[in-house]
N, C-alpha and C positions, 0 to 999 in steps of 0.2 A: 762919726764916719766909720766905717766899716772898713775892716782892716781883712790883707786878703793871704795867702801864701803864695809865693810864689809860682806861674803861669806854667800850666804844665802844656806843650804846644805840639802843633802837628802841620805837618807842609803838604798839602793837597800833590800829589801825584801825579801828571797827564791821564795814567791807566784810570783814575779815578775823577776826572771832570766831567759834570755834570751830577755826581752824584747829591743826594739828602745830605745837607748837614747833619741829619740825625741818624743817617747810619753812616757816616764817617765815625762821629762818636762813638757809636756800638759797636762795629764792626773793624773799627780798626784803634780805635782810642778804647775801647774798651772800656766805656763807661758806664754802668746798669743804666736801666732805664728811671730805675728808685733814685739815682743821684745823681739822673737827667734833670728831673721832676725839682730835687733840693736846689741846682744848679741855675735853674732861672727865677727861681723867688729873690735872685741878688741880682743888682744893675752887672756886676762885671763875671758874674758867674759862667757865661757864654760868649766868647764873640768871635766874631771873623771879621780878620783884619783889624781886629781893635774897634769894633764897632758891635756894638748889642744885637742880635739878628733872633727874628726866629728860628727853629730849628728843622720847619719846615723847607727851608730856601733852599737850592742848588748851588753847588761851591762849584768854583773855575782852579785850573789848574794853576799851583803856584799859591793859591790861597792859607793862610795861615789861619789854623783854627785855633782858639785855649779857651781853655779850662783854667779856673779859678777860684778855689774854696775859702773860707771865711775861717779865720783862725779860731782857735779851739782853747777849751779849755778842761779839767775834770775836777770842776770845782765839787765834786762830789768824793774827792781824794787827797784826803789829809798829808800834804807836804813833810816829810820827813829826811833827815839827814841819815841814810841807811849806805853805806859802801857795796857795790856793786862790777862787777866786770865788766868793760866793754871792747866788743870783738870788731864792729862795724859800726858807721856813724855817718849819713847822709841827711842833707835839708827831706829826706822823705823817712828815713827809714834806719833804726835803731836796732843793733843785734846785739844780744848780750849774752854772757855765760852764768846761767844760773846757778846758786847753791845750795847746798842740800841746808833743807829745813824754809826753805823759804817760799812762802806763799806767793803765788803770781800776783793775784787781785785782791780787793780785800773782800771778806763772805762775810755771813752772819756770826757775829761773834770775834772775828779777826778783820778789825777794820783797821789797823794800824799794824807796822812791821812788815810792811808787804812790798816784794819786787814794785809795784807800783809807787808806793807812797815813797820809796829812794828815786822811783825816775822821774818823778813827778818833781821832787824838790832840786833832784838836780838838773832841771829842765828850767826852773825857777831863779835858781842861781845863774844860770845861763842868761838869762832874762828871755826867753821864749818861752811861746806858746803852744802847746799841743795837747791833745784828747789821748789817754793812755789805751793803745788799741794794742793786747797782742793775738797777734794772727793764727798763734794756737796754742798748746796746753801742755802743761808737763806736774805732775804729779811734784805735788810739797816736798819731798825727798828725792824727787829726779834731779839729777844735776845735767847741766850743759848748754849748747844754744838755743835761744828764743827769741826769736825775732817780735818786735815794737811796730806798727806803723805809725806813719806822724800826719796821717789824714786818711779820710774816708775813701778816696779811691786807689790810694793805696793798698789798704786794708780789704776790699772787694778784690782786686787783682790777684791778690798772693792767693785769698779766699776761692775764685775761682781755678786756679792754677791746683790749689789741695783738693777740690773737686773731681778737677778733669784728673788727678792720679799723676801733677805734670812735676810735683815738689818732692822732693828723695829726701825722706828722713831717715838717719843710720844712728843705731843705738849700739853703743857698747854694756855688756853684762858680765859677770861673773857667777856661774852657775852651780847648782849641785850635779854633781856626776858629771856623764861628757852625752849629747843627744846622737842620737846613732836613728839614720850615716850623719856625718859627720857636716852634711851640706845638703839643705831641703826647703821645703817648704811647710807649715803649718796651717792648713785650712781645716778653719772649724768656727761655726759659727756662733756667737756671742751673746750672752743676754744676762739679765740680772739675776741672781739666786732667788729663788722664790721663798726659802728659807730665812736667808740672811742678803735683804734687798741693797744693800752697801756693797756686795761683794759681785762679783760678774762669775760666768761659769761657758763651759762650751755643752753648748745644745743644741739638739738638731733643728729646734725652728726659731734659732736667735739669728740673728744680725748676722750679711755674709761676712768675713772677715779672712785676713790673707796676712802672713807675717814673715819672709824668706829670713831666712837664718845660716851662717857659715860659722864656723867651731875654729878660732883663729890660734887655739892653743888651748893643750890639756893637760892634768896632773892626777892625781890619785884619787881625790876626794872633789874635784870642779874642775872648771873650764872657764876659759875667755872664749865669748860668743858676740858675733858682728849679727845684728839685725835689721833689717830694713822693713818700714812697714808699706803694705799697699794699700791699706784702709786703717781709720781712725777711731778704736771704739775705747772707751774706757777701759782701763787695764789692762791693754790688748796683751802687752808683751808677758806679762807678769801672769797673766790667764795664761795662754798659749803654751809660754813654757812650764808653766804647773801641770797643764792637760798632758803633758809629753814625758814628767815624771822627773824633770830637772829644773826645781824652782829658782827664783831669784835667792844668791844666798843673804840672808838677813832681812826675807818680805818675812813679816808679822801677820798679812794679811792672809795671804798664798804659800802656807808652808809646805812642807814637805808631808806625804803620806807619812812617816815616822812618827811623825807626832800623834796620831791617831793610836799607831800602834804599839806603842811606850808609854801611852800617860798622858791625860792633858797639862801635870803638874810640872811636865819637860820642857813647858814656857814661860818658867817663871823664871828672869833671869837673875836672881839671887841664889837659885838653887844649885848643890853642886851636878853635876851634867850625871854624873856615873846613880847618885843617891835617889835622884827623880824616874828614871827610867826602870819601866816594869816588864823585867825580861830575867830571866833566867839561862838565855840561849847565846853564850860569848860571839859569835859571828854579829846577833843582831844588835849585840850591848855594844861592839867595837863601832857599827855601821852609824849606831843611833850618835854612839858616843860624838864620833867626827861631824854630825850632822848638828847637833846642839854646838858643838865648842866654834864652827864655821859661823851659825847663825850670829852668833856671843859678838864676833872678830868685829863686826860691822850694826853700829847703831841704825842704819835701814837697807832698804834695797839696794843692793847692787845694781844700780842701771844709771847709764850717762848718757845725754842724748850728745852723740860723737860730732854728727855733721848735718848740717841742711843748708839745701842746694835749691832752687828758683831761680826764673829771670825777675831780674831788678824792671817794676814796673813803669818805670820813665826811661832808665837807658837802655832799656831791652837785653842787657847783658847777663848772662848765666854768670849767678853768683854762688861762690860755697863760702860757707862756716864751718871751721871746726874749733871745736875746743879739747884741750889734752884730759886725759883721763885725772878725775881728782885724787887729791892724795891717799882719801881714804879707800879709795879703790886701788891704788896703787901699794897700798900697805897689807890690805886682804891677798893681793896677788903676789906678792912678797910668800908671806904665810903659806897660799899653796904650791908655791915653786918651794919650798920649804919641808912639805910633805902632812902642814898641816889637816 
């Protein structure tokens, strides 16, 4: 017997009798037409009124339409007892705060240890069912919210919502130097280094890409910087703010120009900071110096994903996450109020 989730429903309207069931669905239930398609392969996947119909019919006002998905599983994701945060928790939709080092999904090679394989097992312990869907992406070392769906039209909803540009992602960072002015925008367009295809760079004929930025507080050597992004490319923020000449402090990937200009030996961090750097010039030795001992302070990037904001795709209600800045961001920001 075919086990289902629970009924996601819709009350036909006056403004709207006479219309298609099948653009009730689309058009106000917002359901693709791909999981139109998945939705009548099951006896209770569609009905009106409690009753199986084509999706051809016309509905009468007062009519109750639902939706009905088959429960889920990801039997392709090894169950694991991994501790985890949780910010938000509904029969539809899972938000958690992520931690630094932790892999979202499992890839080639990291198929265990992964934000997944702890929500999976404790979905399990729960004694429920669901398909580990997250609705978007945050970097092994990004810390903060991430939102889970716990079904397929869930997961299409948020999905089109990060389309339309309707989802407010806000990142908090900690940067090198302070970006001037002090409140802007970032447009430049994105794409992979043709040298070093792992890394992203800003190019005239990459990807558009859009990143507003405000400087929430500043010190000698860095800055707290609020980000919101308007498009979703691989390493937007960490590109972006490298192009602009104030990296994330402690990306590995996206360093600082200084490094070029002192030695490639100035990223070894066994080294003493002052011994590796190739300079002669005390302005550029003290510059360099602050710039190696900042990166040292912090085993990865500085960047935390602060808040995300969407409508909840069943209650229709504008929902925000935030999660508080992690410790270790909290202990580097220590450091430069400090004068580190």
């Amino acid at each position: 017997m075919t086990a289902y989730y629970p009924p996601i429903t819709y009350t036909v309207p006056e403004t709207e009798d006479g219309w298609l069931l099948k653009t009730i669905l689309l058009r106000r239930m917002h359901v693709s037409r791909k999981l139109q398609s998945r939705l009548k392969l099951t006896e209770q996947g569609i009905t009106l009124n409690g009753r199986r119909v084509y999706t051809s019919v016309p509905v009468q006002a007062g009519d109750v339409v639902a939706i009905r998905m088959e429960q889920e599983i990801s039997d392709d994701i090894l169950p694991q007892p991994i501790p985890f945060e949780i910010l938000y928790e509904d029969e539809h939709l899972l938000v958690v705060n992520k931690e630094a080092g932790m892999i979202v999904h499992p890839t080639h090679g990291h198929y265990t240890g992964t934000l997944a394989n702890g929500v999976v097992d404790y979905w399990r312990q729960k004694g429920e069912s669901f398909r580990f869907r997250a609705v978007h992406r945050l970097d092994q070392e990004t810390t903060g919210v991430l939102a889970i769906a716990k079904n397929p039209y869930v997961h299409q909803h948020i999905s089109e919502q990060m389309i339309g540009n309707r989802v407010d992602k806000t990142y908090l960072a900690l940067v090198h130097g302070t970006p001037a002015p002090p409140e802007g925008e970032i447009d430049g367009p994105i794409d992979r280094d043709p040298e070093e295809p792992h890394r992203r760079i800003v190019t005239p004929n990459g990807y558009p890409s859009l990143t507003k930025y405000r400087v929430l507080d500043s010190w000698k050597n860095g800055s707290l910087v609020r980000l919101k992004l308007e498009t979703g490319r691989t390493h937007q923020i960490r590109v972006h703010m490298t192009s602009i000449g104030c990296p994330l402090i402690g990306d590995k990937l996206y360093r600082h120009d200084v490094y070029k200009e002192i030695g490639i030996e100035a990223a070894d961090p066994a080294a003493g900071a002052d011994s590796v750097i190739e300079t002669n010039d005390p302005p550029m030795l003290a510059a360099a110096r602050n710039i190696v001992q900042l990166d040292r302070a912090i085993p990865r990037q500085a960047l935390h994903a602060y808040e995300l904001s969407f409508e909840h795709p069943v209650t229709h209600r504008q929902m925000t996450f935030q999660a508080p800045l992690p410790a270790d961001m909290r202990k580097l920001r220590e450091r430069l109020e400090e004068g580190l």
